[in-house]
C-alpha positions as CSV (number, residue, x, y, z in Angstrom):
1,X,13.3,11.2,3.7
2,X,10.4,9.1,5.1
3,X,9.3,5.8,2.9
4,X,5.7,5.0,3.0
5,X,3.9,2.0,1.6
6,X,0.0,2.1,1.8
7,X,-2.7,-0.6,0.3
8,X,-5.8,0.1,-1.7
9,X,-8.1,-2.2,-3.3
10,X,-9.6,-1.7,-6.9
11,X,-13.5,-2.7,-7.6
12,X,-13.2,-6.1,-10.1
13,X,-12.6,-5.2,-13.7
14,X,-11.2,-1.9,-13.1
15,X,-7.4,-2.8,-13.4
16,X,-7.0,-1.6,-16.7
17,X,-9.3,1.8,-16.2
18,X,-7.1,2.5,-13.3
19,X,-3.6,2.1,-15.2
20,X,-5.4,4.0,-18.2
21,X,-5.7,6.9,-15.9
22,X,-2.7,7.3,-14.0
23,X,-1.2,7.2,-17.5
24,X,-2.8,10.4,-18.4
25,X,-2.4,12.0,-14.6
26,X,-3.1,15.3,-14.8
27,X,-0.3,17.8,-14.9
28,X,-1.6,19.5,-12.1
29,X,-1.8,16.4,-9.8
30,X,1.7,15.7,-11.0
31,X,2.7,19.1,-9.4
32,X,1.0,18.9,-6.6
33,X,2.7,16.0,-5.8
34,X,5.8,17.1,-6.0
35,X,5.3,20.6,-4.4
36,X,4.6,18.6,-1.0
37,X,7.3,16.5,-1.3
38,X,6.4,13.0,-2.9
39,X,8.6,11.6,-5.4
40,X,9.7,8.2,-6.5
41,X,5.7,7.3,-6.3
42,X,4.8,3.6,-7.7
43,X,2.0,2.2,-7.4
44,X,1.8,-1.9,-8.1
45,X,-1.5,-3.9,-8.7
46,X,-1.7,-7.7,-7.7
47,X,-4.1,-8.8,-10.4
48,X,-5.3,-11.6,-8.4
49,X,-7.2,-9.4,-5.2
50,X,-7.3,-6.1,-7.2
51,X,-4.9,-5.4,-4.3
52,X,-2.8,-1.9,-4.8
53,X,0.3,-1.6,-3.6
54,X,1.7,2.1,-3.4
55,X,5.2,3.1,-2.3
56,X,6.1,7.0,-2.4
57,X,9.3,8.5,-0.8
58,X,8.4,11.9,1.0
59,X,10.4,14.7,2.2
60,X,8.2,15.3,5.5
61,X,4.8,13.2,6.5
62,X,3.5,15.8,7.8
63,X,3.4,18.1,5.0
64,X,2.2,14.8,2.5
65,X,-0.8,14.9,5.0
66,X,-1.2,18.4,4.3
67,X,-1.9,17.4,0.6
68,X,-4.7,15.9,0.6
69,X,-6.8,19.2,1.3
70,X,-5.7,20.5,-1.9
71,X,-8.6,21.1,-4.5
72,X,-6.6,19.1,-7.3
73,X,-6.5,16.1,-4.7
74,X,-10.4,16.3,-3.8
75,X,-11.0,16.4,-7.5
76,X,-8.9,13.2,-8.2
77,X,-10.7,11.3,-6.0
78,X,-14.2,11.9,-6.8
79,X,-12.4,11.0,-10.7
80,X,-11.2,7.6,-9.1
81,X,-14.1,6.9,-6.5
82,X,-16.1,5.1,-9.1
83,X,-13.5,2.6,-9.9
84,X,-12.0,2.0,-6.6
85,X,-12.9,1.5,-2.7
86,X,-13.4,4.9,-0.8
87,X,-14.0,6.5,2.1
88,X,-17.7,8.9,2.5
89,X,-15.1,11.7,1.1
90,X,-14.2,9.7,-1.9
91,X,-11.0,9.1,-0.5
92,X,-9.8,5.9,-0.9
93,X,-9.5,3.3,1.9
94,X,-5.7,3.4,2.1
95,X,-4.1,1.1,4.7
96,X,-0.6,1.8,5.8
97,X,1.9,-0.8,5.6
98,X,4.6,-2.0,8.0
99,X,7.9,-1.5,6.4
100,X,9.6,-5.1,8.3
101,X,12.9,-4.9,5.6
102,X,15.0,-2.3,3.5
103,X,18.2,-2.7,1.6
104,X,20.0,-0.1,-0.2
């Protein structure tokens, strides 16, 4: 099992139109999630930057990379990409994170 914590930054004022949709996720993006192997996905906001803070647990990083050429994923981001920071694809600017401590 691999732990992986990312960063993303929402635009200002979007906080609550970003928790309003991952409260309704899709049922397919749910699946598709799972079918290449993330689980235990949260996903934290620090209302003071608009700062997100994401931490999934994954059975292989390589097959999570795999993921994001899936239609479903595509499709959620150009559904996010107005309310968030993104890359030409409409992925969003996601910055890995050092994992410096872990305690079971």
């Amino acid at each position: 099992m691999v732990r992986k914590s990312f960063k993303m930054k929402l635009y200002e004022g979007m906080a609550e139109e970003y928790e309003k949709r991952h409260n309704a996720l899709w049922p397919e993006m749910r699946d598709m999630i799972h079918e290449y192997g993330g689980s235990n996905y949260s996903i934290f906001l620090d209302t003071e930057t608009n700062v997100l803070y994401g931490y999934i647990e994954l059975e292989d990083a390589e097959k999570w990379d795999k993921s994001a050429d899936t239609e479903i994923c595509r499709k959620w981001w150009d559904f996010m990409a107005d309310i968030m920071e993104t890359n030409p694809d409409n992925s969003p600017v996601s910055i890995d994170l050092k994992p410096v401590f872990h305690l079971d």
